[in-house]
N, C-alpha and C positions, 0 to 999 in steps of 0.2 A: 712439784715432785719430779716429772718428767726433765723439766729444765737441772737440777742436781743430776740427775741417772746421766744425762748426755753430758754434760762438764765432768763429771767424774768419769765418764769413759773416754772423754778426749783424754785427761791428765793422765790416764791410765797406758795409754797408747802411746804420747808423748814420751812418758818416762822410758818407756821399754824404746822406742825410734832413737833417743840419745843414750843410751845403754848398747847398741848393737854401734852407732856412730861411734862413741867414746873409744869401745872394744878398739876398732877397726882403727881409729888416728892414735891411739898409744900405740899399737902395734906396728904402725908406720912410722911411729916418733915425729908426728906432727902436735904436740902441745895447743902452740899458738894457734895455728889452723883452726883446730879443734874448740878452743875458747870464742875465739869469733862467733864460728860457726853455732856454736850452743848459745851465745848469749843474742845473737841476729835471730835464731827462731825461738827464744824467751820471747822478746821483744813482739816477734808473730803470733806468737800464740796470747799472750796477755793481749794485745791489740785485737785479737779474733773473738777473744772472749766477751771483751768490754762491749765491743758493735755487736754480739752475739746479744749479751744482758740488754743493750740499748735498744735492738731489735721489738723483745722481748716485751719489754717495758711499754713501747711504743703501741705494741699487739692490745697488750691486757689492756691500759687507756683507751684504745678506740672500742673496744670490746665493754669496758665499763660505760662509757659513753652511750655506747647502743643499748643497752639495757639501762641505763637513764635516762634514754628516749623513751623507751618502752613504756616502763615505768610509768613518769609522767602522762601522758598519752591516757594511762591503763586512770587514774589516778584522775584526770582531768575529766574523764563518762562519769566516774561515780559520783565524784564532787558534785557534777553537774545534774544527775539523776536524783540527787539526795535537794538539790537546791529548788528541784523542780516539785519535789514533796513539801519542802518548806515552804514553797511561793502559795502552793498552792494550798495549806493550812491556814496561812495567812489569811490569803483572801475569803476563806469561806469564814476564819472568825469575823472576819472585815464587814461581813453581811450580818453575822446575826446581831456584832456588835454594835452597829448604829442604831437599830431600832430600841435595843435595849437601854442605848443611852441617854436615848431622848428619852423613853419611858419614864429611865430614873428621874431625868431635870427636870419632866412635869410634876413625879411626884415629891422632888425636891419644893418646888414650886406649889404644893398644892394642887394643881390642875390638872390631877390627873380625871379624864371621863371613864364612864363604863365601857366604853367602845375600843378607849386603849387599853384598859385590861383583860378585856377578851381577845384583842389581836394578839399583844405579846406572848399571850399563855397559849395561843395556837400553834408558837412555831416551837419548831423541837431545835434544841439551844445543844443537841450533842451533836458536835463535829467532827468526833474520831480522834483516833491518833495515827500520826506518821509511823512508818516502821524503814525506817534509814537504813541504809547497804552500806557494812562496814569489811565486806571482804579481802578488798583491794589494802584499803588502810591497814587491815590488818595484818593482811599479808605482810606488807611494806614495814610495817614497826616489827614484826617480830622474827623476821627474816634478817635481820639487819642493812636491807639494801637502802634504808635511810641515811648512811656517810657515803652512798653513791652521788646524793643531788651535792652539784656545787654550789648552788646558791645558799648559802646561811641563814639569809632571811625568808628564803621559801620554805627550808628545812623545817624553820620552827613552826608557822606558822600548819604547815603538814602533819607535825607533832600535838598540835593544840586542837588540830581539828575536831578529832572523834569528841573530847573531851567537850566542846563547844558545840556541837549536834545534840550531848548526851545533856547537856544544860535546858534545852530548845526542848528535847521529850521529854523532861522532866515535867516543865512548863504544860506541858500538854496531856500530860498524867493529872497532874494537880487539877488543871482546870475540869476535865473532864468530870474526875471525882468531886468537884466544887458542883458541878450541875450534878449531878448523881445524889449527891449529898441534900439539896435543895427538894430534890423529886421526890425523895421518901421523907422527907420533910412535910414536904405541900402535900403528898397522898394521907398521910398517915395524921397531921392535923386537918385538914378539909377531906377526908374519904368522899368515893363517887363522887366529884365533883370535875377532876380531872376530862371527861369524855364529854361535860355538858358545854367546854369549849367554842365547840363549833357548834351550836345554837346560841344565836346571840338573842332567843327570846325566850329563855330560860329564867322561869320565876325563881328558881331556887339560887340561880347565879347569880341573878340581878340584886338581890337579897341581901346574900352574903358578900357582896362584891366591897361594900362600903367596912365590914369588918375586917377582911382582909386585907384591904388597902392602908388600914389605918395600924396592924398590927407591925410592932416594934423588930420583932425578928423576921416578919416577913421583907420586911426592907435591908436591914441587915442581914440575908442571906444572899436576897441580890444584889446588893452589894461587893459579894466576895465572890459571886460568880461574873459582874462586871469587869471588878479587879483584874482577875486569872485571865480575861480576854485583854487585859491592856495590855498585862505582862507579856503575854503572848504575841502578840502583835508587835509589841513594842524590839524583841528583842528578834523574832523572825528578822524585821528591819536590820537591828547590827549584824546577826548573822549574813543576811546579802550583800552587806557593806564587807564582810571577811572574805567572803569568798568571791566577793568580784576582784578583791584582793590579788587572793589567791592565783584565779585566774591567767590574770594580768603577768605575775610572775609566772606561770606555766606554759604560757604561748610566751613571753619572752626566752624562755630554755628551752622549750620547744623548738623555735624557729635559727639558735643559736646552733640545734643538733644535728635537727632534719637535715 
């Protein structure tokens, strides 16, 4: 806007400097003079305007640029704070998931003892959910400063992000309500029984232990609470594979900026 208001006040000025000139060489009956002279500062002024625009031009690029530094930078904490939630869900399914899987492969196996059904049922299978920082992203998509990055291939990848995090909680919703689902399951077919865990000389455990071992949906519940930790885990993985990605291209434009 400012750049129109000043061109239009140059033209403005212009006009009126070759109107008092004009005046002054027809009244001397200088023609020729006068043509020169008018088309020599056309000539200046088109030439002043152009380096003016290129100026101009020049500004706003370094000026886009620096807030593409920014940007980035801003962009590369969150990515990284969020990858730091994901590492760290992973690994905590990564713990409960092993014990669980050997569980399953004994009772796949038949061999399961009373000793490992009382271990696995002591440890508490809920590992939370992440809650991901989506500020900056947001900010970034809905601002438009997303046709600021030059990279094309960082662009998209920046585009796909959130949508690829919201895939990862999802997984992490599911699994969650997958143990939830099992818990009022296991309370609500074996009542009291829950708390006699941690006595491993519990007559009424010992008892029971052999019915529930052998029940159809008790295997198939865990099961699908196994599953939800693989999914889980499994995709945490592509996710750090994205974003070291990501990464990579951001400390590349990064250090093209800086």
């Amino acid at each position: 806007m400012g750049q129109h208001v000043a061109l239009a006040f140059k033209a403005k000025t212009m006009i009126n400097f070759f109107r008092r000139i004009r005046k002054q060489l027809a009244d001397d009956n200088k023609p020729l003079k006068y043509l020169r002279y008018a088309v020599g500062e056309i000539v200046l002024v088109v030439v002043g305007i152009l380096i003016a625009l290129q100026i101009n031009n020049w500004n706003q690029f370094r000026s886009e640029r620096k807030l593409e530094l920014k940007i980035l930078k801003d962009l590369r904490a969150e990515i990284i704070t969020n990858n730091h939630k994901i590492n760290n869900a992973k690994v905590r399914k990564e713990v409960l998931y092993k014990p669980l899987a050997k569980y399953m492969k004994l009772m796949d196996e038949g061999k399961v003892e009373y000793i490992d059904f009382v271990e696995i049922h002591k440890k508490d299978f809920f590992s939370g959910q992440i809650k991901p920082s989506f500020g900056v992203i947001n900010s970034f998509i809905s601002s438009g400063d997303v046709n600021l990055i030059s990279n094309d291939s960082l662009k998209y990848l920046l585009t796909d992000w959130k949508d690829h995090v919201a895939v990862f909680t999802a997984m992490e919703f599911a699994s969650f309500n997958g143990h939830r689902r099992f818990s009022e399951y296991f309370d609500k077919r074996y009542p009291n029984l829950e708390n006699q865990f941690h006595n491993k000389s519990s007559e009424d455990l010992r008892n029971r232990f052999v019915k529930i071992y052998n029940d159809v949906e008790y295997g198939n519940r865990l099961i699908t609470v196994k599953e939800h930790f693989e999914s889980s885990i499994n995709y945490a993985q592509n996710t750090n594979v994205y974003i070291n990605g990501m990464i990579k291209l951001i400390d590349k434009e990064i250090a093209k900026l800086d």
